[in-house]
C-alpha positions, -999 to 999 in steps of 0.1 A, spaced: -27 54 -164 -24 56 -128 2 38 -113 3 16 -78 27 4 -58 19 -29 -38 41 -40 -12 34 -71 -1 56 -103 6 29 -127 -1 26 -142 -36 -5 -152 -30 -19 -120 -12 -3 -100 -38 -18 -118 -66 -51 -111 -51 -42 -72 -48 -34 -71 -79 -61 -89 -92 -87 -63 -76 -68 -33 -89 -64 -48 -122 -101 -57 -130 -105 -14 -128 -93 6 -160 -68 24 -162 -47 17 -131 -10 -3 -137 0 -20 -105 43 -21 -95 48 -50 -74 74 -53 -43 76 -81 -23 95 -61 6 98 -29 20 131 -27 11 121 -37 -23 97 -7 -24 122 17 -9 144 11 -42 117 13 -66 103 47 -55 133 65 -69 126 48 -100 86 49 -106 63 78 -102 34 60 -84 0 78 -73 -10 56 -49 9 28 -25 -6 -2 -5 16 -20 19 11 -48 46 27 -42 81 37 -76 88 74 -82 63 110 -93 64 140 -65 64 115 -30 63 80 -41 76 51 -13 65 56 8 95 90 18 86 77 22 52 50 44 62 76 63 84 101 66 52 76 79 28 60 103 54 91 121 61 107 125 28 94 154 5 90 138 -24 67 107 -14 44 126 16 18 136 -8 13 106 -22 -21 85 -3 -7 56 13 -30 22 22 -24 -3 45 -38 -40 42 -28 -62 70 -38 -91 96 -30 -70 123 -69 -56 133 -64 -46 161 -78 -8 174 -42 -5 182 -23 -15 153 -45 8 131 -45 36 155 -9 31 152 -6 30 112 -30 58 108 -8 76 137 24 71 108 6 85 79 -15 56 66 -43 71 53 -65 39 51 -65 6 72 -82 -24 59 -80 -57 77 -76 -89 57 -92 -108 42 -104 -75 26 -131 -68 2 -122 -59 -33 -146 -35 -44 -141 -20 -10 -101 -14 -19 -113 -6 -55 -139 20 -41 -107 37 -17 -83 37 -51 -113 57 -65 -121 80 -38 -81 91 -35 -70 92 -73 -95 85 -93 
C-alpha cells in the first residue's frame, strides 16, 4: 500500500483530497493539517508521495518544500502542490523549490489521481 502525506489546513479541502486518493486502490492517505504538523510526522511515517498547499499557519508549503528538498532522507520522495495561489509566479516559484507538480484549486480529481499514478504508481 502506498502511503500519502496530505498537508492541508483545510478540513474541508483535505476531506476532498482524501476523498480523491481514497476512491484509488491501494493508496493510504496521512493527514496534517500544518506544516509543522507534517514536519513531525515525516520522521515517523515512510510516505511515497506528499501533497501540500502553500497558503498555512506556522510552516506554509514553501518552507515545507524547502525542508524536504534539502534533507537527504525526504528529496527523493515526489512532492505536489495544490493551492489557490495560480499565478505563473507562484508556481514558477514552487516548482523553483522542488515541487514537482502545481495544480491550482479547485482541482480535478482524476487529474490528481492520474499524477499519483504517473509518479508511484
Amino acid at each position: 500500500m502506498k502511503k500519502i502525506l496530505v498537508t492541508e489546513d483545510s478540513p474541508t479541502m483535505r476531506s476532498l483530497l482524501v476523498a480523491a486518493i481514497e476512491a484509488m486502490d491501494g493508496y493510504r492517505v496521512i493527514e496534517a493539517s500544518s506544516g509543522f504538523d507534517a514536519l513531525r510526522l515525516l520522521p515517523r511515517e515512510h510516505v511515497d508521495l506528499i501533497i501540500t498547499d502553500i497558503n498555512m499557519p506556522d510552516i506554509n508549503g514553501l518552507e515545507l518544500i524547502s525542508y524536504v528538498r534539502d534533507n537527504p532522507n525526504y528529496r527523493a520522495i515526489p512532492l505536489f502542490i495544490i493551492s489557490t495561489e495560480g499565478s505563473d509566479r507562484d508556481r514558477e516559484r514552487g516548482l523553483s523549490l522542488g515541487a514537482d507538480e502545481y495544480l491550482v484549486k479547485p482541482f480535478q480529481p482524476e487529474r490528481l489521481q492520474q499524477l499519483i499514478r504517473d509518479y508511484i504508481g
